[in-house]
Legacy VTK file of the C-alpha trace (Angstrom):
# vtk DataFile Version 3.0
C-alpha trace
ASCII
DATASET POLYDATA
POINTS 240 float
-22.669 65.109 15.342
-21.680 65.034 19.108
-21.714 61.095 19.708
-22.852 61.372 23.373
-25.591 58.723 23.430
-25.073 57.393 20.012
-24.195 53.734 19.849
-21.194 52.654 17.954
-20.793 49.274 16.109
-18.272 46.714 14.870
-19.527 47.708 11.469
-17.707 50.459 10.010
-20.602 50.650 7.415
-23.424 51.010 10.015
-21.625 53.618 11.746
-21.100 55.620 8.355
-25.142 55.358 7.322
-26.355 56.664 10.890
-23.362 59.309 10.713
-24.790 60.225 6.903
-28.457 60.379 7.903
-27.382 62.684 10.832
-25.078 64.741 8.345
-27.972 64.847 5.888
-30.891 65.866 8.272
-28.596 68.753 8.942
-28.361 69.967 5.696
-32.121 69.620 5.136
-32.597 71.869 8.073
-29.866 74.152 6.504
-32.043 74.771 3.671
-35.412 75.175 5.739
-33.874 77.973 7.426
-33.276 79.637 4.129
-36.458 79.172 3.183
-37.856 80.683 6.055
-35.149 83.598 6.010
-36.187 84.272 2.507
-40.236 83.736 3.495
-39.960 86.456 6.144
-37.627 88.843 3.858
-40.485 88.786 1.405
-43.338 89.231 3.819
-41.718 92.173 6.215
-39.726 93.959 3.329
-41.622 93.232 0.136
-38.841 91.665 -1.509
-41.109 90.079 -4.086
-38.075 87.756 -5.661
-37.732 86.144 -1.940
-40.702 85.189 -2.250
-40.627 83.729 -5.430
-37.696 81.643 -4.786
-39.051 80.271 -1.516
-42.217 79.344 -3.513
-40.509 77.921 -6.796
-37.833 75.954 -4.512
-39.919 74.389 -2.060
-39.223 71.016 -4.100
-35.636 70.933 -2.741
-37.076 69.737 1.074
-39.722 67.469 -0.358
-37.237 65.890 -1.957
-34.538 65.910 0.956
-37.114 64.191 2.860
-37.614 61.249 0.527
-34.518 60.763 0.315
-34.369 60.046 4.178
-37.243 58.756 4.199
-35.597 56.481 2.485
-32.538 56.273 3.869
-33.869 55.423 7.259
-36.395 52.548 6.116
-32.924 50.492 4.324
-31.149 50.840 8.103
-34.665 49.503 9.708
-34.145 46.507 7.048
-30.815 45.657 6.910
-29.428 46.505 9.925
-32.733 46.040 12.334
-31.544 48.452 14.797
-32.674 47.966 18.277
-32.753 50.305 21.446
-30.901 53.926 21.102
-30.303 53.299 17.426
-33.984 52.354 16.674
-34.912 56.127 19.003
-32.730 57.875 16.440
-34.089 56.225 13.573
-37.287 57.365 14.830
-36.380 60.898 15.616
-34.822 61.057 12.534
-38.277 59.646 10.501
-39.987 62.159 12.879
-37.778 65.230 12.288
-37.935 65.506 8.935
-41.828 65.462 9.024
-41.524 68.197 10.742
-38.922 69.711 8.740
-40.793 69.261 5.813
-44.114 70.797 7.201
-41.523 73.662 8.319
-41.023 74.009 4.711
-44.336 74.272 3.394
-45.478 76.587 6.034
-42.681 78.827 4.954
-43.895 78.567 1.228
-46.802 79.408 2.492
-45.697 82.913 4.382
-43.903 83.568 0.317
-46.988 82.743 -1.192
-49.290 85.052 0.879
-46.078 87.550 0.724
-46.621 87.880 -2.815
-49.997 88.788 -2.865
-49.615 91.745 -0.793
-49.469 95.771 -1.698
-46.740 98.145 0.229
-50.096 99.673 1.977
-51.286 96.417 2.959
-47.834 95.905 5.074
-47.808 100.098 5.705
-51.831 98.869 8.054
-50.371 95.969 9.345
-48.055 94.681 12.751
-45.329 94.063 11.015
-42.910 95.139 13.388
-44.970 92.762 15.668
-44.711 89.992 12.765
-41.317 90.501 12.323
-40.561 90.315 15.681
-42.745 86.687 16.072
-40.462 85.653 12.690
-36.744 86.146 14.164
-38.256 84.167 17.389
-39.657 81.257 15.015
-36.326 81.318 13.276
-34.294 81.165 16.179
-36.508 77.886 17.453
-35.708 76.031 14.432
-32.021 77.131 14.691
-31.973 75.693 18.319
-34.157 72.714 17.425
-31.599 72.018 15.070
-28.727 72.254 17.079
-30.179 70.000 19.992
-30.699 67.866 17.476
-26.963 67.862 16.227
-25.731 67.495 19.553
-28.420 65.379 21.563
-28.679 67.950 23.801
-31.941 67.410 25.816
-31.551 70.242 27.915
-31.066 72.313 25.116
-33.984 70.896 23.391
-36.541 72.140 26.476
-35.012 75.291 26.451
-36.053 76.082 23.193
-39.071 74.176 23.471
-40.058 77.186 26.139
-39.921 79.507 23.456
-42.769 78.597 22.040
-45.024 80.158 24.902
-43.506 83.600 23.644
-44.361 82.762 20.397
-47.684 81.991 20.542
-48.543 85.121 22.902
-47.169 86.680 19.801
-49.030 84.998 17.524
-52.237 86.108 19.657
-51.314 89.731 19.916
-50.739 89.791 15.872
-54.356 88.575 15.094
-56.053 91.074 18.253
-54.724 93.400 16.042
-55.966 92.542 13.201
-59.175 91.312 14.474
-59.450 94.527 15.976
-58.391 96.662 12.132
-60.600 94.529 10.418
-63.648 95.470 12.546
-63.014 99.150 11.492
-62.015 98.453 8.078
-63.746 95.615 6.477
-63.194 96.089 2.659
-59.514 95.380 4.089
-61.096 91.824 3.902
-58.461 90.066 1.804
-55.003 91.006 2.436
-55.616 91.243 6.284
-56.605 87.480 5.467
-53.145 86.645 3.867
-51.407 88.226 6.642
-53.585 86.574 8.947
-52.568 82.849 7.335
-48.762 84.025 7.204
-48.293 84.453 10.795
-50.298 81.419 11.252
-47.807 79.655 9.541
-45.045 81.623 11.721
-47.029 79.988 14.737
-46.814 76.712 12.951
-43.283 76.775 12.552
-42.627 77.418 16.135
-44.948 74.741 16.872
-42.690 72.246 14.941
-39.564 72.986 16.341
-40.938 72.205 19.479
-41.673 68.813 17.959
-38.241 68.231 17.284
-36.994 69.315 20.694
-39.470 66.578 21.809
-37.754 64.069 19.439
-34.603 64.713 20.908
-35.887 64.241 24.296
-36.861 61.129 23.298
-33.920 59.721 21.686
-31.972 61.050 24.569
-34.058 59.742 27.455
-36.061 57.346 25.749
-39.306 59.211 27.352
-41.888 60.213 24.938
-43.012 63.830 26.312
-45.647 64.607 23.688
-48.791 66.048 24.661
-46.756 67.116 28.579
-46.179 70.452 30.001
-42.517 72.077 29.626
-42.368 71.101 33.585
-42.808 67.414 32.876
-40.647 68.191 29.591
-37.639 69.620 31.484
-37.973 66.746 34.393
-37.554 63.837 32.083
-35.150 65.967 30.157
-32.754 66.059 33.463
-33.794 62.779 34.556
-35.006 64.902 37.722
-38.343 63.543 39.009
-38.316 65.390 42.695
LINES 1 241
240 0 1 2 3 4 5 6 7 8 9 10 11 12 13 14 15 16 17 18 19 20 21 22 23 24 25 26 27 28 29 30 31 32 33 34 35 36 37 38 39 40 41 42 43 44 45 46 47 48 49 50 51 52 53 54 55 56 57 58 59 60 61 62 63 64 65 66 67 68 69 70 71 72 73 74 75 76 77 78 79 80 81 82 83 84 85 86 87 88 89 90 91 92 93 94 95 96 97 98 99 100 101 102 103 104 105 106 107 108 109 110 111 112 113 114 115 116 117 118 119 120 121 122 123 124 125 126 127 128 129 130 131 132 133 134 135 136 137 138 139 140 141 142 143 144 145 146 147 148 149 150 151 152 153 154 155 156 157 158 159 160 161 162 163 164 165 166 167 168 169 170 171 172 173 174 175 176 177 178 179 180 181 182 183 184 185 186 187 188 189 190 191 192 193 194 195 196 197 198 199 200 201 202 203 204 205 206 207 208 209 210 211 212 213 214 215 216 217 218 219 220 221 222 223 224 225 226 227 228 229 230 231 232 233 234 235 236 237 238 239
């Protein structure tokens, strides 16, 4: 983890359990990402074993985020951090919510990818789902790379990418709106695509959460519920 911004102490030990709850978060976003990798193989290509392994292995995170859970509630008791450290506890506590929600969601897309027939894909967007899944992917790779670095900047630059994804989210279900109307015994798989890419929008939705987290670690402004204008200004510290 780049240190900018993160406090070092006297204790060796304190600075080695923020340093492992940073190290860990990481590799509980490593394995979201494969989850969602594998989620969107199965629902674009059909690979039905992707999406059996995202379903059967969706334990993994819930138990990664325990485990920090965890983690993070023995450094609020022992250690009682204060200012920056008590931001990145918080972050941290924050993060892998989201993380874990990130998870599920991407169950969720392997679940529904399961259920569906090569004709049911052949009638559908896909090349427009697809297209909303490598941008969802790539926010949760940049959300997790803010987060590695503390790089608020960063962090509202991916943020931004969520307007693109949720245009795309909205063309995807015109679309399907729009098929069902014509076809309506096409009732029930158009319905698990329709939940899938909701849970693509999701996922975008929660990596902008965590570029908020960062922001808030990093600035100590809380920039929930702002627009990416009032994001990007307490980001730089600019308020002109």
């Amino acid at each position: 983890m780049d240190t900018k911004g993160f406090s070092q102490h006297i204790s060796r030990q304190y600075n080695e359990d923020l340093e492992q709850i940073i190290t860990r978060v990481m590799t509980m976003g490593g394995l979201v990402e494969q989850q969602l990798e594998a989620a969107l193989v199965a629902l674009v290509d059909g690979d039905q074993a992707k999406g059996e392994q995202v379903v059967t292995s969706d334990y993994r995170v819930n138990a990664m985020e325990v485990e920090l859970d965890e983690a993070c509630t023995t450094v609020l008791a022992r250690r009682q951090p204060a200012a920056s450290d008590l931001r990145l506890i918080l972050a941290v506590i924050k993060t892998i919510t989201d993380l874990e929600r990130i998870g599920d969601e991407a169950e969720r897309v392997g679940r529904m990818a399961l259920h569906l027939l090569d004709e049911d894909r052949q009638r559908s967007p896909m090349a427009e789902i697809a297209a909303l899944g490598e941008n969802v992917k790539g926010m949760v790779r940049g959300a997790l790379d803010a987060f590695t670095r503390m790089d608020a900047e960063q962090a509202v630059r991916v943020a931004q990418e969520d307007i693109k994804a949720d245009a795309q989210y909205d063309s995807i279900i015109r679309h399907l709106v729009k098929y069902l109307e014509e076809n309506p015994r096409s009732v029930p798989p158009v319905l698990d695509i329709v939940w899938a890419t909701r849970s693509l929008e999701r996922i975008g939705d929660r990596s902008r959460n965590i570029c908020e987290y960062v922001i808030y670690f990093v600035r100590g402004k809380d920039v929930r519920h702002t627009s990416f204008e009032q994001m990007a200004q307490e980001a730089t510290g600019d308020r002109h």
